[in-house]
C-alpha positions as CSV (number, residue, x, y, z in Angstrom):
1,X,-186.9,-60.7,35.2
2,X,-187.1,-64.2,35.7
3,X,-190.1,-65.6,38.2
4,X,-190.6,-68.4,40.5
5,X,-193.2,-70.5,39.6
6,X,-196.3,-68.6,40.8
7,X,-198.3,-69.8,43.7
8,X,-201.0,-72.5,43.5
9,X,-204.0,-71.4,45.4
10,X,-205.4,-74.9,45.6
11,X,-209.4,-74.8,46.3
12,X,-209.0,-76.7,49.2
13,X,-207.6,-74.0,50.8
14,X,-210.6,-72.2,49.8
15,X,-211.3,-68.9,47.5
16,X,-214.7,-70.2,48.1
17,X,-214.2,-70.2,51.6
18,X,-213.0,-66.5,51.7
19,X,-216.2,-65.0,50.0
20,X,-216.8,-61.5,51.5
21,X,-218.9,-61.7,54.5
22,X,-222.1,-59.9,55.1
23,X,-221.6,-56.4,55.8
24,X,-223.6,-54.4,58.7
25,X,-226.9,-52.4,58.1
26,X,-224.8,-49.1,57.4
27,X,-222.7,-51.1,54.7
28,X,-225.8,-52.5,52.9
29,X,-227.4,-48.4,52.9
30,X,-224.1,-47.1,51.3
31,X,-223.6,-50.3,48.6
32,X,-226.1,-48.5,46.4
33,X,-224.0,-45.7,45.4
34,X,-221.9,-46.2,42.4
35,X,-218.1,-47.5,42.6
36,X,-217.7,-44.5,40.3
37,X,-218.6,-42.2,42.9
38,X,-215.8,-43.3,45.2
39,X,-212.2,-44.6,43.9
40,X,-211.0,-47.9,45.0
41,X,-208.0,-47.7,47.1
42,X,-204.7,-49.7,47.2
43,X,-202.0,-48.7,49.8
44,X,-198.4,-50.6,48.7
45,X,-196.4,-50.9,52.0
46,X,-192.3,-51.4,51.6
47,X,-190.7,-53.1,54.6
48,X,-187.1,-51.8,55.9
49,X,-186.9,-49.9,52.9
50,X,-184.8,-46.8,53.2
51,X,-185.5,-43.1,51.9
52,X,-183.1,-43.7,48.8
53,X,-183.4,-47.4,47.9
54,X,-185.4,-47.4,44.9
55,X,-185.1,-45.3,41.6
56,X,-187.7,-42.2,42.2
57,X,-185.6,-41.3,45.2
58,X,-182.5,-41.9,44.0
59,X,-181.7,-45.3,44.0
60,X,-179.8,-47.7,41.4
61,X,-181.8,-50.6,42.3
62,X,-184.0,-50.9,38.9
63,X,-187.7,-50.1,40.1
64,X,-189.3,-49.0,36.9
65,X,-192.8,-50.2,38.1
66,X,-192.7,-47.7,41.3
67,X,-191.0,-45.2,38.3
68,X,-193.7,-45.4,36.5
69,X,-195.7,-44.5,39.6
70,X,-194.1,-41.5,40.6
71,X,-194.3,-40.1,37.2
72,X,-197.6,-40.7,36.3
73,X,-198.4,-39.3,39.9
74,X,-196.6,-37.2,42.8
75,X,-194.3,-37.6,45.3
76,X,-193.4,-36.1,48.4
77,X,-190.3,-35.0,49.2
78,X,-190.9,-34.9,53.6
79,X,-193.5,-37.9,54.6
80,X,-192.5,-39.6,57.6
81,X,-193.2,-43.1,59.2
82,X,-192.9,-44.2,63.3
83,X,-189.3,-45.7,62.8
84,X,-190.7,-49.2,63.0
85,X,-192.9,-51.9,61.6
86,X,-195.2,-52.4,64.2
87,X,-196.1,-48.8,65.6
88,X,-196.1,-47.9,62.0
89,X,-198.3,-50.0,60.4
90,X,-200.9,-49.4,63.5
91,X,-200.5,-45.8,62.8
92,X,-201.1,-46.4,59.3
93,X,-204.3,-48.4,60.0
94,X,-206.4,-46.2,62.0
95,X,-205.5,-42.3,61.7
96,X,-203.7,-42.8,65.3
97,X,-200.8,-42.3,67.2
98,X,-199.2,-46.2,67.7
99,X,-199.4,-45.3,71.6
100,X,-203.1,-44.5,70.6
101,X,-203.5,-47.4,69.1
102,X,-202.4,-49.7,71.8
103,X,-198.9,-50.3,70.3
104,X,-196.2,-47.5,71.7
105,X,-194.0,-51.0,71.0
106,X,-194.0,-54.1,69.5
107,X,-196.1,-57.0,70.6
108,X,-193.1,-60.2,70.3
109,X,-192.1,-61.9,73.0
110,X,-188.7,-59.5,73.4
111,X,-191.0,-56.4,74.8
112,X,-192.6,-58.5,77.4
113,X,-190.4,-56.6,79.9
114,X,-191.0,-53.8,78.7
115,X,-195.0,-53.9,78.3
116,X,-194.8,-55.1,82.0
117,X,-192.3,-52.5,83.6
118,X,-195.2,-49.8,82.0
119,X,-198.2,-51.9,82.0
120,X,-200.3,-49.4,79.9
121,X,-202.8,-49.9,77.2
122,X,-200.6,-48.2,75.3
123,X,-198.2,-50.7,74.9
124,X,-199.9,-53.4,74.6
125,X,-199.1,-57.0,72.4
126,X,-202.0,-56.2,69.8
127,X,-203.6,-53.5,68.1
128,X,-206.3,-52.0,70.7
129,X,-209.5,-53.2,70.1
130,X,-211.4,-50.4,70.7
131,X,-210.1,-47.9,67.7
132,X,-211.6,-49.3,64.6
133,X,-209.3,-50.1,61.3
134,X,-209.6,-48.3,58.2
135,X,-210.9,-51.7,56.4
136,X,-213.6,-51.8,59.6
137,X,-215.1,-47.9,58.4
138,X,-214.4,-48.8,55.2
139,X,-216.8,-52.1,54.9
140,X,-219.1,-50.3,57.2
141,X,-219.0,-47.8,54.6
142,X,-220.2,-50.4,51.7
143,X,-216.4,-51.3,50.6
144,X,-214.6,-54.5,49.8
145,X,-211.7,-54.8,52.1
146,X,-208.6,-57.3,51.3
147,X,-205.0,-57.5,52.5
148,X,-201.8,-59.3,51.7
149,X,-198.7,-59.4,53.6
150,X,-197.1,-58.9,57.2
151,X,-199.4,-58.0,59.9
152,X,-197.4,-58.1,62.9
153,X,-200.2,-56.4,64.9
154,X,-201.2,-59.0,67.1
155,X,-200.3,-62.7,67.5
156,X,-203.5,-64.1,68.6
157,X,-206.2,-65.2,66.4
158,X,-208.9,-62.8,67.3
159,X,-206.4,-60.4,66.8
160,X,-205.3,-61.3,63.0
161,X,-206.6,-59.3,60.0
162,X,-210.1,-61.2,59.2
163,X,-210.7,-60.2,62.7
164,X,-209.8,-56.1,62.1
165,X,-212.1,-55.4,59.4
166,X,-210.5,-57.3,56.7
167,X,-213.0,-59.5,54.5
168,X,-210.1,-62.0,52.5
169,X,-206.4,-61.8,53.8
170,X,-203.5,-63.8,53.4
171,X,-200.9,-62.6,55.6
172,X,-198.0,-63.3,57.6
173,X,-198.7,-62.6,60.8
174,X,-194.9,-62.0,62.3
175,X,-192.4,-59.3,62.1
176,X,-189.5,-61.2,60.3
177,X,-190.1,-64.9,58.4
178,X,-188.5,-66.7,55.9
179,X,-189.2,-65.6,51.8
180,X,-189.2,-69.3,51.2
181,X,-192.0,-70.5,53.8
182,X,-190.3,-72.4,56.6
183,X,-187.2,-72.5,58.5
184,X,-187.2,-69.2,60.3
185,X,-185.0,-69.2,63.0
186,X,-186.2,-67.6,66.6
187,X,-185.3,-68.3,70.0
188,X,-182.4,-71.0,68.9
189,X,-185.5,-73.0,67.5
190,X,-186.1,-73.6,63.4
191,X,-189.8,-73.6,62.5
192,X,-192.6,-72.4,59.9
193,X,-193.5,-69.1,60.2
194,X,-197.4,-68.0,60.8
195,X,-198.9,-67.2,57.6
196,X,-203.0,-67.1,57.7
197,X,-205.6,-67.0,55.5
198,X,-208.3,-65.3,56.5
199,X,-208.9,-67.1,59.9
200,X,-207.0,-70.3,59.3
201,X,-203.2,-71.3,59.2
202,X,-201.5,-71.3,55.8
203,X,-199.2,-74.0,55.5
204,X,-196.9,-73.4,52.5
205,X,-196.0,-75.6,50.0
206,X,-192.2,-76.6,50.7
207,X,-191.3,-75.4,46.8
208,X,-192.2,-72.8,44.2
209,X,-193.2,-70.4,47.1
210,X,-191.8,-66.8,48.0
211,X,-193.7,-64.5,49.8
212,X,-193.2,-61.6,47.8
213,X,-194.6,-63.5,44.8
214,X,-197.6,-65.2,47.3
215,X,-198.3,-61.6,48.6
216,X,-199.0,-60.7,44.9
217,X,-200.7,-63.5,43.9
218,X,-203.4,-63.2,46.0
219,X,-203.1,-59.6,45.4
220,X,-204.2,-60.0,41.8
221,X,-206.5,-62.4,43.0
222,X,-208.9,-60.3,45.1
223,X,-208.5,-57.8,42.2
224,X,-209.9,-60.2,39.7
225,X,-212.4,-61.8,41.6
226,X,-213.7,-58.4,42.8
227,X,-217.0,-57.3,42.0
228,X,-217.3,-54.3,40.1
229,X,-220.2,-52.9,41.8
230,X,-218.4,-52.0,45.2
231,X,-215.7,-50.3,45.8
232,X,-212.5,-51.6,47.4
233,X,-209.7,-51.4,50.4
234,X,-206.7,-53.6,48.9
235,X,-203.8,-53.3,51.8
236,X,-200.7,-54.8,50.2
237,X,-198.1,-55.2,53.3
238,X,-194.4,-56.6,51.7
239,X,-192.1,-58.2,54.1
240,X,-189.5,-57.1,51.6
241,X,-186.7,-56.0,51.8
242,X,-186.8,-56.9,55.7
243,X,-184.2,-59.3,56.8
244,X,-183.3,-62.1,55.8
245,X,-181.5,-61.7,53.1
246,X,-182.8,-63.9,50.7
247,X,-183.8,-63.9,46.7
248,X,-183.5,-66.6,44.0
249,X,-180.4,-66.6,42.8
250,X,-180.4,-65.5,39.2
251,X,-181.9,-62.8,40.9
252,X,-179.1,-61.8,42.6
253,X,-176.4,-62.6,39.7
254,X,-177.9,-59.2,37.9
255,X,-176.4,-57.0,40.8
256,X,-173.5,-59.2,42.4
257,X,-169.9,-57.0,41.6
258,X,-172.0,-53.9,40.9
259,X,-171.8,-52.9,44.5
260,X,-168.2,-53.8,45.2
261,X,-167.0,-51.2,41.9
262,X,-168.6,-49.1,43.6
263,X,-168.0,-49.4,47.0
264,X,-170.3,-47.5,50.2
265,X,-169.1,-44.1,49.9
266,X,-169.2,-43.5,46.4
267,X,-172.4,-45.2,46.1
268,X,-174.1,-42.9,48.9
269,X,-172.8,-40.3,47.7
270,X,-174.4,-40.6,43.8
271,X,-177.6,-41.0,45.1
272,X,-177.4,-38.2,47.1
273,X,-176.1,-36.0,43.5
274,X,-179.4,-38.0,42.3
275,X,-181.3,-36.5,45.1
276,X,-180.4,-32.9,44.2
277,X,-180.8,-33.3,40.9
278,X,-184.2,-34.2,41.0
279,X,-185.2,-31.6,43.6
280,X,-186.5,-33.7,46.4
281,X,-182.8,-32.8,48.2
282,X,-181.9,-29.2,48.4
283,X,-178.3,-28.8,47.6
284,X,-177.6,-26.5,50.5
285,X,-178.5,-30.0,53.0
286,X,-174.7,-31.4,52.6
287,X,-174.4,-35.4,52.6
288,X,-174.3,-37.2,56.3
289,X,-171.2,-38.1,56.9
290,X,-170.4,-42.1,56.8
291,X,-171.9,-43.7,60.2
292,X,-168.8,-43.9,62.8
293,X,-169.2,-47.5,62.8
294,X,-168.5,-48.5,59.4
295,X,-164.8,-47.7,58.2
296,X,-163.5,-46.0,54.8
297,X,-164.2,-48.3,51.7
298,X,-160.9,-47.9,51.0
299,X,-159.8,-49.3,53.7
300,X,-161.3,-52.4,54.0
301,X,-160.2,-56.2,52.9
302,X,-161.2,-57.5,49.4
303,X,-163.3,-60.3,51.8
304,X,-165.0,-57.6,53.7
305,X,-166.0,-55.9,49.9
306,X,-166.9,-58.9,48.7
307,X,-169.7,-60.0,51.5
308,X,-170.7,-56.7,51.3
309,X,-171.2,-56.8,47.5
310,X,-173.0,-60.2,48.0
311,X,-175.5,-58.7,51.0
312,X,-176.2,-55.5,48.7
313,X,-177.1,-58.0,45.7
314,X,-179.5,-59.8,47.5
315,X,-181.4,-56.5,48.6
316,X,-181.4,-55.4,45.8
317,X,-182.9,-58.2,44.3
318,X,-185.5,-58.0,47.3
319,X,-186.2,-54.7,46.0
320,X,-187.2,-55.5,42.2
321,X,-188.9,-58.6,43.2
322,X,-191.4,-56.3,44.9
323,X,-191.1,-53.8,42.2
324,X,-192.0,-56.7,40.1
325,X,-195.0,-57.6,42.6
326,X,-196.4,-53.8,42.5
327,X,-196.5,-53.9,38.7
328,X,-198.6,-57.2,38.5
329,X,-200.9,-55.5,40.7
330,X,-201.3,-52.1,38.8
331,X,-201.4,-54.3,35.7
332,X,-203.8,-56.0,37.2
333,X,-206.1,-52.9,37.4
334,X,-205.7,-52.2,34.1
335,X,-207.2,-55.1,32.6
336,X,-210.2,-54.7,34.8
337,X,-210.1,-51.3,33.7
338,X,-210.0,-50.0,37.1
339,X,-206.8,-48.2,37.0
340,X,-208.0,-44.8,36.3
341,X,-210.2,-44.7,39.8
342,X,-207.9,-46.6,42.0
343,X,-205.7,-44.5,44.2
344,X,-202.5,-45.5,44.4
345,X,-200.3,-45.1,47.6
346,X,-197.0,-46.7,48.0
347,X,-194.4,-45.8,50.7
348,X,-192.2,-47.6,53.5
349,X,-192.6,-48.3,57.2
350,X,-189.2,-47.3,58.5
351,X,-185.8,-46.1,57.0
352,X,-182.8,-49.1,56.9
353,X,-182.5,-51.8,59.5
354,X,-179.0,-51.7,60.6
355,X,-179.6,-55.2,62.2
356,X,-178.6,-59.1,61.5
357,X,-180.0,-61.8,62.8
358,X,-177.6,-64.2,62.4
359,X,-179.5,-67.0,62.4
360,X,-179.0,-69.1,59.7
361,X,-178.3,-73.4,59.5
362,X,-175.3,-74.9,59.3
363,X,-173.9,-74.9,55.8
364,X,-176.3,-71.7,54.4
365,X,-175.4,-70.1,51.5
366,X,-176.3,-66.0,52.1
367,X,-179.4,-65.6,50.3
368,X,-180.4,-69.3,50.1
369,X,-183.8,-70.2,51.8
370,X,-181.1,-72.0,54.9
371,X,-179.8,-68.4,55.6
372,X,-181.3,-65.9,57.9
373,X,-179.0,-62.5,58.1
374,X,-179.0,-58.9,57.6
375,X,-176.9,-56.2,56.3
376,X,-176.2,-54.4,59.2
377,X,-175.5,-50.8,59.5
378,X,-172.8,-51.3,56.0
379,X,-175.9,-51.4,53.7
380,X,-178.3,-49.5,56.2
381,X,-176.1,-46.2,56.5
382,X,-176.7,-46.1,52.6
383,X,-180.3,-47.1,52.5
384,X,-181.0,-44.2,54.9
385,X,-179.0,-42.0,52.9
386,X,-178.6,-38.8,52.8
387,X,-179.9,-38.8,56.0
388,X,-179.0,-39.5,60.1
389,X,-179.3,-42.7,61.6
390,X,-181.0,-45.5,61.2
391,X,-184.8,-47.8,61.6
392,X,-186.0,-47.2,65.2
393,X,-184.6,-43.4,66.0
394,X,-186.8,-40.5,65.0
395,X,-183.8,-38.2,63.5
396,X,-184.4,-38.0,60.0
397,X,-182.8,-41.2,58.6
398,X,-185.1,-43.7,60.7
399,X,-188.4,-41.8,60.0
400,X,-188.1,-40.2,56.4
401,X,-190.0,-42.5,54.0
402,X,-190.9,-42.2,50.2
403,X,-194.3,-41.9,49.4
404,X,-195.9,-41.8,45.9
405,X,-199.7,-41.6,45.1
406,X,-201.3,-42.2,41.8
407,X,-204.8,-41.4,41.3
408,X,-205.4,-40.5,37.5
409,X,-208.6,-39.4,37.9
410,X,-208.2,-36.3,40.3
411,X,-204.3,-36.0,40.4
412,X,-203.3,-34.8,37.2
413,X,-200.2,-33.2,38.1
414,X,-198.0,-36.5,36.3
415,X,-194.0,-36.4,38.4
416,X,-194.9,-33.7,40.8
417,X,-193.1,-33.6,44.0
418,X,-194.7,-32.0,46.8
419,X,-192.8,-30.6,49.9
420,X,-195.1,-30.2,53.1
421,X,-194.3,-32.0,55.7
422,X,-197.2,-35.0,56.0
423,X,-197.6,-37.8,58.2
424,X,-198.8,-41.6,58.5
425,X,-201.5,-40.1,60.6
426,X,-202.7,-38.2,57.4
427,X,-203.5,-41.4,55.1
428,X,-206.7,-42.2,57.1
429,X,-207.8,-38.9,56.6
430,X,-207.5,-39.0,53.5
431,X,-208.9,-41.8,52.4
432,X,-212.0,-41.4,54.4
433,X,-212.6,-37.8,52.4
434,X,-211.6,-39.6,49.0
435,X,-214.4,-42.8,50.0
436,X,-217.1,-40.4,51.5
437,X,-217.3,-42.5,54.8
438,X,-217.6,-41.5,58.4
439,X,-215.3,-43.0,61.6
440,X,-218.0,-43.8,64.0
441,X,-217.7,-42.3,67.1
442,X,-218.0,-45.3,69.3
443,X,-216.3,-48.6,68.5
444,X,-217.0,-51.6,71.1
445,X,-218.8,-50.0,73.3
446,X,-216.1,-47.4,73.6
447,X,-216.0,-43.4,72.8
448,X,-213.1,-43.9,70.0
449,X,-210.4,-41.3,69.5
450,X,-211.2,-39.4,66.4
451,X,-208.0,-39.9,63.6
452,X,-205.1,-37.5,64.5
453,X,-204.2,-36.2,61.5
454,X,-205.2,-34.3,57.7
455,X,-206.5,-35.4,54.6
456,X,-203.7,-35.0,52.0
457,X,-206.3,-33.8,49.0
458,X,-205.3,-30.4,49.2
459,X,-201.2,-31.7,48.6
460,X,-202.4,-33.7,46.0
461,X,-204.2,-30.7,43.9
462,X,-200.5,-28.7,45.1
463,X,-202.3,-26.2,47.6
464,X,-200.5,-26.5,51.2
465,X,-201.5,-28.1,54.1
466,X,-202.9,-26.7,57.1
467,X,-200.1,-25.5,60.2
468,X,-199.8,-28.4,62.8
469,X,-197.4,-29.9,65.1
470,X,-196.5,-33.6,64.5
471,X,-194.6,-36.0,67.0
472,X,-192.6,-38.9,67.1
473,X,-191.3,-41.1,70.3
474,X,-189.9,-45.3,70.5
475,X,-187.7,-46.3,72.1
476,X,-187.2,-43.4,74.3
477,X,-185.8,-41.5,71.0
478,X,-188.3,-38.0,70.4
479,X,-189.0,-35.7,67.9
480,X,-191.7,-32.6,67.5
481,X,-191.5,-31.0,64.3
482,X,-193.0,-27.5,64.4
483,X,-193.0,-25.6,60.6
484,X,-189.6,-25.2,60.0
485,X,-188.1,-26.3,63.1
486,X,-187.6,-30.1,64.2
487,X,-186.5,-31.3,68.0
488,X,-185.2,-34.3,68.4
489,X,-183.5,-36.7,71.1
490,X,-181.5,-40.1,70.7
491,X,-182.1,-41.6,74.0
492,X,-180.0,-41.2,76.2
493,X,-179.2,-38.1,74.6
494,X,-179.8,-34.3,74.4
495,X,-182.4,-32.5,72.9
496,X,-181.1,-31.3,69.7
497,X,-182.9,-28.3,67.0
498,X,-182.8,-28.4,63.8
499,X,-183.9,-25.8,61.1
500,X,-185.5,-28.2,58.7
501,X,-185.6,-25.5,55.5
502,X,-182.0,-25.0,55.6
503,X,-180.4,-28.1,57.4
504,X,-182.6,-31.3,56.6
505,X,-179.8,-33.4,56.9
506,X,-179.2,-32.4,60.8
507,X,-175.7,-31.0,61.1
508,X,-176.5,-28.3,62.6
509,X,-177.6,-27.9,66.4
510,X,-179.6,-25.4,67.0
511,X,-180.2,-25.3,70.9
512,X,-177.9,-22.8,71.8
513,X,-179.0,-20.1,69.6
514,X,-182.7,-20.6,70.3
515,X,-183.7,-21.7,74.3
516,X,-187.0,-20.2,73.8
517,X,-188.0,-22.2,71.0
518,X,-186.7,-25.2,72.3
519,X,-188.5,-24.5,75.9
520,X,-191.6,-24.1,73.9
521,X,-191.1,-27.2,71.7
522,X,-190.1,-29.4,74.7
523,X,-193.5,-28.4,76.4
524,X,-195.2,-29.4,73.3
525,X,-193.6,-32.5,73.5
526,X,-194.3,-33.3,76.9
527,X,-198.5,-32.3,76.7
528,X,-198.4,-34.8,73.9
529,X,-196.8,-37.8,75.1
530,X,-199.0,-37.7,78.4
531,X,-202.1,-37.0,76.3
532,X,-201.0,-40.3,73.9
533,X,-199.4,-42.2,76.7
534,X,-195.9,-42.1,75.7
535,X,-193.8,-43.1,78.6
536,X,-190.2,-42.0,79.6
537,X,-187.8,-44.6,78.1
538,X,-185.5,-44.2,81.2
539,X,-188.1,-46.6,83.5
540,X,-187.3,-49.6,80.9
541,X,-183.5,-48.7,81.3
542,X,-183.6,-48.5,84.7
């Protein structure tokens, strides 16, 4: 595939100037154990990527760097994220519930009403400051700690990733900017997006930059610079395939007219025959039917195929960019030879947006660096595929996520697919039993809140994981998945109940058949959201 040029990292804007800072007391007692007691860790986060966009779960989109993942590691078949970037990622980040963590919502300036009408600490504009970070136990713990990418935990500059544990980052510190560096539109205004490195402002140059590409640079670069001796935290945080839709354009000539032969039902429904045949969908789970919103392919106007086609391109493209970005990385741990005690996690913060923007200039081409749309529910229904619904509602289309771990060292089973039902609450877990390091029990001055979910070790070796309850609530939309059983809401609506070994896909509603189980489920639900701080959607829509 054919690059932009990469990104100069001019010295004035200071490698030098990044150097790791001093670490406390407890990180200089555990420095002296060898890196080769404790793998390095890299965790590969996809933005508004949906459960079947790229090629290990069924995709067409060519991903053979993520391929290559999966089969020299495992996947799993029923990991789930928050249903959105920002309670995700604070989930991801310190073992927690996003409520937990401060961030029950997001922190822009369109949840101000709704941060005041509950004025709670847990929904807050910024990640709490009183739960550590994984890359604050972690350096603690005598690791390096980088991260690349989309923040979006905080706008402030206390509150950016230098700040939460982070020793070099180079991020972008909004939820949705422009690939190319400037022009985003918000609020009816055009201006440059907030990129930072480390603690300063990043001002890009006005060609040869693309985020994707700039997230990996630096990437590689904390990777090559690293010293040997320590371990390290790398946090890679894509903004793709979020909205806009833009890529350069000969990479979107590879895919343009591949989508239109095929059209949005028949293309769903071959990754779904995908799906089944590689045993991460169970043939008895029948295909969702199309969303009610988007109409029969076959009925719709060569124009209407053709914008369609031209929207699916450009994602696509989005897609193997990072793809292309992920193997530069791994690549870049096998020249330092550091591949074979790295682990390896890759996975996605929400299923497909089915959102546009529509804020591009005057005389924007779709995909150009002037444009500044989305796809809208037409491409999202298939990203989320086979599944119901969309990004932000918990049923099992918004929250289903792939997730692929490499670690050659201890995981040895090479394309294993692994079936428990696991959490984003689980990666911190797990990476604290994988790094030997302890989450301190006060943080701030504060008793902390001890990480909420399991180490995934026992998954990886293909032994099950222990019994537990998991939850899910934003937006007012809830879900409590018990074993087998799932309950789920789409605010306003009902409770619904779902039997998750032999309807995955949600078409059947079990509430009638089982009141007991739901009563019991419900209660669940209830002791958990005021334990977390989970509010009742209906004040905001009052």
């Amino acid at each position: 595939m054919r690059t932009l040029a990469r990104l100069a990292i001019p010295a004035a804007l200071g490698f030098a100037a990044c150097a790791p800072r001093a670490g406390s007391n407890a990180a200089a007692a555990a420095a002296d154990r060898s890196a080769a007691d404790r793998p390095n860790v890299v965790v590969i986060l996809a933005d508004d990527l949906g459960f079947s966009d790229i090629a290990p779960y069924g995709g067409e989109v060519s991903t053979p760097n993520l391929a290559a993942l999966a089969a020299e590691g495992v996947r799993f078949t029923q990991f789930y994220n928050t249903a959105r970037c920002t309670p995700t990622r604070a989930s991801l980040l310190t073992g927690l519930y996003a409520h937990q963590a401060g961030l029950g919502h997001m922190p822009d300036y369109y949840a101000e009403r709704i941060r005041a009408t509950f004025n709670s600490p847990s929904y807050t504009d910024h990640l709490s400051t009183f739960t550590p970070t994984i890359a604050d136990v972690l350096r603690r713990a005598g690791y390096a700690t980088y991260m690349t990418g989309k923040w979006h935990l905080g706008y402030r500059q206390p509150e950016w990733p230098y700040a939460r544990g982070f020793d070099r980052s180079f991020s972008g510190i909004e939820g949705a900017f422009n690939y190319y560096g400037y022009g985003i539109q918000m609020q009816n205004q055009v201006r440059d997006p907030q990129i930072a490195l480390d603690s300063t402002l990043f001002s890009p140059p006005r060609e040869g930059f693309f985020t994707t590409d700039a997230f990996t640079d630096y990437a590689v670069r904390y990777i090559e610079e690293h010293d040997a001796a320590r371990p390290f935290f790398l946090y890679v945080a894509y903004n793709a395939p979020h909205w806009p839709l833009q890529a350069p354009p000969q990479d979107i000539a590879k895919y343009r007219g591949q989508y239109a032969a095929k059209g949005w039902d028949r293309l769903r429904l071959a990754r779904y025959d995908r799906l089944v045949a590689m045993g991460i969908i169970d043939p008895a789970w029948p295909l969702v039917p199309r969303a009610r919103q988007v109409p029969a392919w076959d009925s719709t106007s060569a124009g209407d195929r053709d914008r369609w086609d031209n929207e699916m391109a450009i994602y696509a493209a989005q897609i193997e960019r990072m793809d292309a970005g992920s193997g530069r990385i791994l690549a870049a741990l096998q020249r330092r030879a550091m591949d074979e005690n790295t682990l390896v996690v890759f996975l996605s913060d929400n299923g497909g947006a089915a959102e546009d923007p529509n804020g591009s200039l005057p005389g924007a081409v779709l995909g150009d660096r002037n444009s500044f749309e989305g796809y809208d529910i037409r491409g999202a229904h298939v990203s989320s595929g086979p599944f119901r619904l969309t990004k932000k509602w918990v049923h099992e289309g918004g929250i289903a996520a792939p997730f692929i771990v490499r670690w050659p060292a201890r995981i040895g089973a090479r394309g294993a697919l692994r079936s428990d039902p696991a959490h984003l609450i689980d990666i911190v877990p797990t990476i604290l039993e994988v790094a030997h390091a302890t989450f301190p029990p006060e943080w701030n001055g504060r008793a902390t809140t001890p990480p909420e979910g399991v180490s995934l070790l026992p998954a990886f070796a293909g032994r099950p994981l222990p019994d537990r309850v998991i939850y899910w609530e934003h937006e007012g939309n809830r879900a409590v998945r018990q074993g087998r059983w799932k309950l789920v809401s789409q605010f306003p609506g009902q409770w619904e109940l779902y039997d998750m070994v032999a309807d995955r896909t949600e078409l059947n509603d079990l509430t009638a058949r089982y009141p007991e189980r739901v009563a019991q489920m419900i209660a669940l639900y209830d002791a958990w959201a005021q334990r977390v701080g989970a509010q009742p959607w209906a004040k905001v829509a009052q």
